[in-house]
C-alpha positions as CSV (number, residue, x, y, z in Angstrom):
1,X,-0.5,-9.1,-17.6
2,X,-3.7,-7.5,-17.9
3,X,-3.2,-6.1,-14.0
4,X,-4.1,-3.0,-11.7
5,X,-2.0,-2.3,-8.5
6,X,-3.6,-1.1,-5.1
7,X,-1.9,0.7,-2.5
8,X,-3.4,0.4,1.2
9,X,-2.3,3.0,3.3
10,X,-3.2,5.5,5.8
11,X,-2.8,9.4,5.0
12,X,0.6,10.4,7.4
13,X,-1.0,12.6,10.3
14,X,0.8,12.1,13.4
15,X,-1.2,10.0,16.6
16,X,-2.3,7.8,13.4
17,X,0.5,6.3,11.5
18,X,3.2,4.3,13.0
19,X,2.6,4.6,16.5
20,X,4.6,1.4,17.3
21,X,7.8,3.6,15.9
22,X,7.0,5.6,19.6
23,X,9.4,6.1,21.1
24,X,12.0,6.5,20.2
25,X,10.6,8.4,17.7
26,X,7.8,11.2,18.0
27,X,4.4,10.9,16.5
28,X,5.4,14.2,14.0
29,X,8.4,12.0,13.6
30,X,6.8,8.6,12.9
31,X,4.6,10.8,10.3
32,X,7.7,12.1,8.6
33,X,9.2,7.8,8.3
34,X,5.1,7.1,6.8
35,X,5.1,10.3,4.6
36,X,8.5,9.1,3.1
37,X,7.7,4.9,2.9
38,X,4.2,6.1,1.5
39,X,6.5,8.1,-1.2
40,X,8.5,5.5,-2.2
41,X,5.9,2.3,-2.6
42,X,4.2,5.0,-5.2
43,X,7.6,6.0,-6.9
44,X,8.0,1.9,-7.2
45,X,4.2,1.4,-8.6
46,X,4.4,4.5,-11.0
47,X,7.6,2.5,-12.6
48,X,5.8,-0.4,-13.2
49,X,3.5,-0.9,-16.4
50,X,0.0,-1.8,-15.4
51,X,-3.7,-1.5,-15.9
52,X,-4.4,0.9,-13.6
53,X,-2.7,2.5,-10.3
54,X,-5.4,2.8,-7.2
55,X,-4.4,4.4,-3.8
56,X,-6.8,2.4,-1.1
57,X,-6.4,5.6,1.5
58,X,-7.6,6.3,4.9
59,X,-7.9,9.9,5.6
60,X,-7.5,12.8,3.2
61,X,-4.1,13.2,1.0
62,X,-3.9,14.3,-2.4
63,X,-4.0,12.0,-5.3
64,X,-0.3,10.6,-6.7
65,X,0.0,11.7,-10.1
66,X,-1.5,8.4,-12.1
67,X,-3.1,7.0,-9.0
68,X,-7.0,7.0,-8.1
69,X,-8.1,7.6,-4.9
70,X,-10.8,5.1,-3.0
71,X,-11.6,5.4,0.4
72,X,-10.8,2.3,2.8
73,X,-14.0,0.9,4.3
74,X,-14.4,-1.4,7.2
75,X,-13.8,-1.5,10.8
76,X,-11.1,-4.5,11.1
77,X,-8.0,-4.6,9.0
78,X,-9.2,-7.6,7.3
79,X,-12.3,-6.2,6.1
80,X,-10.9,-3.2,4.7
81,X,-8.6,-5.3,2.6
82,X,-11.1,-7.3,1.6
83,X,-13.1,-4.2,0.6
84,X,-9.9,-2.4,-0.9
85,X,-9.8,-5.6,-3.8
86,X,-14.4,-5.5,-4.3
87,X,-14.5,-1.6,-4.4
88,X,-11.5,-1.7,-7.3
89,X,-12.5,-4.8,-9.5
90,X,-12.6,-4.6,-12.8
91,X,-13.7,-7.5,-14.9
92,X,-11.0,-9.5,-16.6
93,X,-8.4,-7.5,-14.6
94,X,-6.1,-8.7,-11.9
95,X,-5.4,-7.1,-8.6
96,X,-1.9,-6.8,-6.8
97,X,-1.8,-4.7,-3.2
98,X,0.8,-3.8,-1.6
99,X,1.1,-1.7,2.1
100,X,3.1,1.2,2.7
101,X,5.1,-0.4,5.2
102,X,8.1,-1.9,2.5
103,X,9.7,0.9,0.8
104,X,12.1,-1.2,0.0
105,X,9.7,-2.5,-2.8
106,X,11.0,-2.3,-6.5
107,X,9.7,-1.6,-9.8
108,X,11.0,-4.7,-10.7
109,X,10.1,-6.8,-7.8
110,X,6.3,-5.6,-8.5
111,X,7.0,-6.4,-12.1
112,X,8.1,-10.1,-11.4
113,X,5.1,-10.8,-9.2
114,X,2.7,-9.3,-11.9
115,X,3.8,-12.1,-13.8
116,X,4.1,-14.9,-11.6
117,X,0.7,-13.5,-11.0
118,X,-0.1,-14.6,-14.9
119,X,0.7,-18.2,-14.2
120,X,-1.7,-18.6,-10.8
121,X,-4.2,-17.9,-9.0
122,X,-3.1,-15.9,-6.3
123,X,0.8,-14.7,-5.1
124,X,1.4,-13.7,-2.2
125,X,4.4,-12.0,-0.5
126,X,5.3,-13.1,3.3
127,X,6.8,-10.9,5.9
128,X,9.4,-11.7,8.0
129,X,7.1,-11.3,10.7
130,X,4.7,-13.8,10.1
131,X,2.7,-11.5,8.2
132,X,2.5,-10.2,4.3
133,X,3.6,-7.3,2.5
134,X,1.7,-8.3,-1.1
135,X,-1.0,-10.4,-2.6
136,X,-2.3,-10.7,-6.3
137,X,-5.4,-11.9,-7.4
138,X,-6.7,-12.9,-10.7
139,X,-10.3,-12.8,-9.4
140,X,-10.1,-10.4,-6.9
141,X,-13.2,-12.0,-5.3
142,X,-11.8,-14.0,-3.8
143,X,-10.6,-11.7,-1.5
144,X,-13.2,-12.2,1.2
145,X,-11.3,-15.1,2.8
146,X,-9.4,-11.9,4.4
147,X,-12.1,-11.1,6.4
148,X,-11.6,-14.3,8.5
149,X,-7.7,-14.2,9.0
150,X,-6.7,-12.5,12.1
151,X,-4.3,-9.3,11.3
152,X,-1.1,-8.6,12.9
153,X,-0.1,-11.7,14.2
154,X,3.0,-14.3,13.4
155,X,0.4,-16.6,12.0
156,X,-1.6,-14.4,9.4
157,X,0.6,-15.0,6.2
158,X,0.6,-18.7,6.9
159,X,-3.4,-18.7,7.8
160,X,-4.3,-16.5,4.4
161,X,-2.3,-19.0,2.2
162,X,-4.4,-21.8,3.6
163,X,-6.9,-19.2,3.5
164,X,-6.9,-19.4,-0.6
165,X,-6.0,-23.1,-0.9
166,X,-8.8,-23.8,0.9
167,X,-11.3,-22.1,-2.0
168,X,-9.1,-24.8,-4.5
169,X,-6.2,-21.7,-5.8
170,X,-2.9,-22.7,-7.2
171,X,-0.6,-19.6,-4.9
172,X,2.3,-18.7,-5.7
173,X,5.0,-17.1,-3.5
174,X,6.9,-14.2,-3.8
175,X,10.7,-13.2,-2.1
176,X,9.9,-12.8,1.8
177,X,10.2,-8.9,2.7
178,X,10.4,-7.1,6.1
179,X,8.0,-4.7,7.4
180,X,8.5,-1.2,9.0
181,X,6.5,-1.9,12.3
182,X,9.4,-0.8,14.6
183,X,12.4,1.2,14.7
184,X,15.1,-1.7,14.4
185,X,12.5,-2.9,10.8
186,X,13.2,0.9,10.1
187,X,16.8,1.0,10.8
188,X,17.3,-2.7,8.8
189,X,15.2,-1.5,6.0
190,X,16.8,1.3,5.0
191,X,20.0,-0.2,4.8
192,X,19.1,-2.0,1.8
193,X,17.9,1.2,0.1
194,X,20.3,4.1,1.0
195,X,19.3,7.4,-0.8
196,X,15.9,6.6,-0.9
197,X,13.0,8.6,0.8
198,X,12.8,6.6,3.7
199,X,16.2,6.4,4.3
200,X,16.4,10.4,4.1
201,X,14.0,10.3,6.4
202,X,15.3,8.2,9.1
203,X,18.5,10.2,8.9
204,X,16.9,13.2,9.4
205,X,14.8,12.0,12.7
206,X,17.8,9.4,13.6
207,X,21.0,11.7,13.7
208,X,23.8,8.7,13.1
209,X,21.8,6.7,10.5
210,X,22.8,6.9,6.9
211,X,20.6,8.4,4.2
């Protein structure tokens, strides 16, 4: 699949990452759980063969070895999405995002949806929230409908897949995944990936919690 892979995420500075994480946790804290779920969603992406690896950043960071860097523009959520996919288009060449908020994300998993992306229009990957944690695009274009789907709320997966059948796309849906918004989502998510990043990470800021 002739493909690129974005990553939206905000650099870790603490006050702007992960505030719903507070309390229990600190804002130094809740940078530390970012810092670590950033690491690991680009450890998954650099394992996966694509066109081209883009980090869609807010803030200042240093570039992941085989990433880009493009700044997020935009004042809502939904506008900086959209203007993640237009300021990363390439002709001929899908997109795939992807937040920072599932480190439980695999190379394979990304791998799989890269080619479910080859036989549609669009995939997209539901939270368990009501939100998403993915969404390919063969022409990312069409990525504008995000500019009209409310952000953070139970409905916005289900309102951007209508969002894209509206405009006539054949969407295809990927495993549902759960987002690191809160400290139980923390907790829950790195159960499934012990000895990862974010699971070190949690340990160290949640004595008890295995890592």
């Amino acid at each position: 699949m002739n493909a690129q892979i974005l990553v939206i995420a905000k650099a870790p500075v603490p006050g702007r990452v992960k505030t719903r994480l507070c309390p229990p946790c600190t804002a130094e804290e809740a940078a530390v759980l970012a810092e670590a779920a950033l690491a690991d969603t680009v450890a998954a992406v650099s394992g996966v063969r694509c066109r081209r690896r883009v980090l869609v950043l807010a803030g200042e960071m240093a570039a992941p070895v085989g990433f880009e860097v493009v700044a997020q523009r935009g004042v809502s959520l939904g506008s900086r999405l959209a203007a993640g996919f237009a300021d990363t288009a390439r002709v001929g060449v899908a997109s795939f995002l992807i937040g920072m908020d599932t480190p439980q994300v695999s190379p394979g998993l990304l791998t799989s949806a890269l080619g479910a992306l080859a036989g549609a229009d669009a995939v997209l990957g539901p939270a368990e929230d009501g939100g998403w944690w993915g969404l390919g695009l063969r022409n990312p274009r069409h990525a504008s409908v995000l500019r009209d789907v409310p952000t953070s709320t139970a409905t916005t997966g289900e309102r951007t897949l209508d969002a894209l059948r509206e405009r006539g796309l054949r969407v295809g849906l990927l495993p549902v995944l759960r987002d690191v918004d809160t400290i139980a989502d923390a907790e829950a998510v790195a159960e499934l990936v012990p000895g990862s990043r974010f699971a070190r990470a949690l340990a160290g800021v949640r004595p008890g919690v295995a890592g």
